[in-house]
C-alpha positions in Angstrom: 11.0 3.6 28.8 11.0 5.4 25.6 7.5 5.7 24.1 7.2 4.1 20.6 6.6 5.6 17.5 3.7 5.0 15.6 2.8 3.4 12.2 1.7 6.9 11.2 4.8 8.6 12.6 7.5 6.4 11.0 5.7 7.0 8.1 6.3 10.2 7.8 9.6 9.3 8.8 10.1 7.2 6.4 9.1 9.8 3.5 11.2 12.6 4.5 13.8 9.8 4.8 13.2 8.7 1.5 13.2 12.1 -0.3 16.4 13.5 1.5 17.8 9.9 0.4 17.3 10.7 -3.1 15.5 7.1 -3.7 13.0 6.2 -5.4 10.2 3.8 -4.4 11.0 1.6 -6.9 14.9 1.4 -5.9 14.0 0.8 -2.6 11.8 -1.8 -3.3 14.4 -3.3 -5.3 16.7 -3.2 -2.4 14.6 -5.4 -0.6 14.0 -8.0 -2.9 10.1 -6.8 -3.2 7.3 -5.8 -5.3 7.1 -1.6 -5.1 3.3 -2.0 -4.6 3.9 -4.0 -1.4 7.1 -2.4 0.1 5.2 1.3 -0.5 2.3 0.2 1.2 4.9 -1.2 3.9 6.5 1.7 4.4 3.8 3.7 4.7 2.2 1.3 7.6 0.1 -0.8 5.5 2.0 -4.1 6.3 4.4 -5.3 8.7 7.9 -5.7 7.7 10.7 -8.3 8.7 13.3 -7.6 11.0 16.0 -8.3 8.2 13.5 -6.1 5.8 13.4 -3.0 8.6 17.2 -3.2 9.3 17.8 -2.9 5.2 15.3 -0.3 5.5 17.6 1.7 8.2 20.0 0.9 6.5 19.0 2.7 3.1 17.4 5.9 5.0 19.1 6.3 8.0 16.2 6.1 10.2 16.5 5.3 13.6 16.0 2.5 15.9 12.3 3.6 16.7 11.4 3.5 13.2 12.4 0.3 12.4 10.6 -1.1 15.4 7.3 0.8 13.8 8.2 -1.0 10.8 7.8 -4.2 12.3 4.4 -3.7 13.8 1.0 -5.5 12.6 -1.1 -2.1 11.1 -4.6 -1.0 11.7 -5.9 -1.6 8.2 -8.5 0.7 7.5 -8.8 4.6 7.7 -6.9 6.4 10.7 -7.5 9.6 9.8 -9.6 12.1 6.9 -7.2 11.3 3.9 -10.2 10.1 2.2 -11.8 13.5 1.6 -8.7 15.5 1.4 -6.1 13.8 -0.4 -7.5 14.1 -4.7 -5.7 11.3 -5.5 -6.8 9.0 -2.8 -10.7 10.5 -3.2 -10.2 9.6 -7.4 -9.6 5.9 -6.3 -12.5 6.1 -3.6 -14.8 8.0 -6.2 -13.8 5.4 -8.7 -15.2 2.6 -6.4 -18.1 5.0 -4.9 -19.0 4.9 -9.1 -18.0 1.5 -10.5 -18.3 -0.7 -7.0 -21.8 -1.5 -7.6 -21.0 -2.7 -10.9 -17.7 -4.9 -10.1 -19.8 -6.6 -7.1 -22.2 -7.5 -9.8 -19.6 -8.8 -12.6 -18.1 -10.9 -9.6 -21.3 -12.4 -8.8 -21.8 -13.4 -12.3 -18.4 -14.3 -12.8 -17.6 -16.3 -9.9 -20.8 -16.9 -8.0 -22.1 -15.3 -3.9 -18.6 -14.7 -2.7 -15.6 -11.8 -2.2 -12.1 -11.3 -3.6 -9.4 -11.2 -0.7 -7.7 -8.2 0.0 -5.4 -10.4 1.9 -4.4 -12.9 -0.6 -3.6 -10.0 -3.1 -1.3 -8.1 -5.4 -1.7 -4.5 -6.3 0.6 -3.6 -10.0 0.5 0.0 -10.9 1.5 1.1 -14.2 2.2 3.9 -16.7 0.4 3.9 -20.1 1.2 5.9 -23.0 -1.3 7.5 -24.8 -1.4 10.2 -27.2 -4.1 11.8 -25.3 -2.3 12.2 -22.3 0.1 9.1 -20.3 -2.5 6.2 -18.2 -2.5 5.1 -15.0 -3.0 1.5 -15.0 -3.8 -0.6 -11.9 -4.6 -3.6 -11.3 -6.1 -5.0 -8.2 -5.4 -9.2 -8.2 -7.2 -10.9 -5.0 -8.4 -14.2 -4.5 -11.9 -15.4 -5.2 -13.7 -16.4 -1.4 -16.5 -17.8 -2.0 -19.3 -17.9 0.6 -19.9 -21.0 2.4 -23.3 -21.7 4.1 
């Protein structure tokens, strides 16, 4: 049997794919009939895809038949590797909340009482600002209020 390839590996797969492609994210995800935040995050090994949502996929990139199973595949959400303290982007949003996360916690609790908001029952929209001192990032975490039950 042929071993599998991993979340991680298709990937990577899936970005080489994607640049030799000539797509954008955005196309793709409009391709598949989705948000770009959520097929990104897909495609990168965040969430599992369809079948019908892999094939269009393989369609798109070319990828092969291992990649598309990857594709399918629950993730491991959380971090795999040291992205966290290499990457400067992905450190800027982990800095952000290493800075402000004490301070959202507490505007939710005042807001909405003791609870959590879902990172499973959520959207993620990312946006471009312009501003004369230089163009914004905006983004815009959406989850679900949990409140805790005793």
């Amino acid at each position: 049997m042929k071993p599998m390839v991993s979340k991680r590996d298709a990937a990577e797969h899936i970005r080489l794919a994607r640049h030799r492609a000539g797509l954008t994210w955005a196309q793709i995800a409009d391709e598949l009939g989705c948000d770009k935040e959520w097929s990104t995050a897909a495609l990168l090994g965040g969430h599992p895809m369809t079948a019908s949502q892999a094939t269009k996929v393989q369609e798109l990139l070319n990828v092969d038949d291992d990649v598309v199973e990857a594709l399918q595949m629950q993730p491991y959400r959380g971090p795999l590797n040291d992205d966290v303290t290499t990457d400067p982007t992905i450190y800027r949003f982990h800095e952000a909340l290493t800075v402000y996360g004490p301070a959202i916690k507490e505007l939710i609790h005042e807001e909405f009482g003791d609870g959590i908001m879902s990172a499973i029952n959520f959207q993620l929209n990312i946006q471009r600002r312009q501003d004369p001192d230089g163009d914004r990032v905006v983004v815009t975490f959406d989850g679900k209020f949990l409140d805790y039950k005793w």
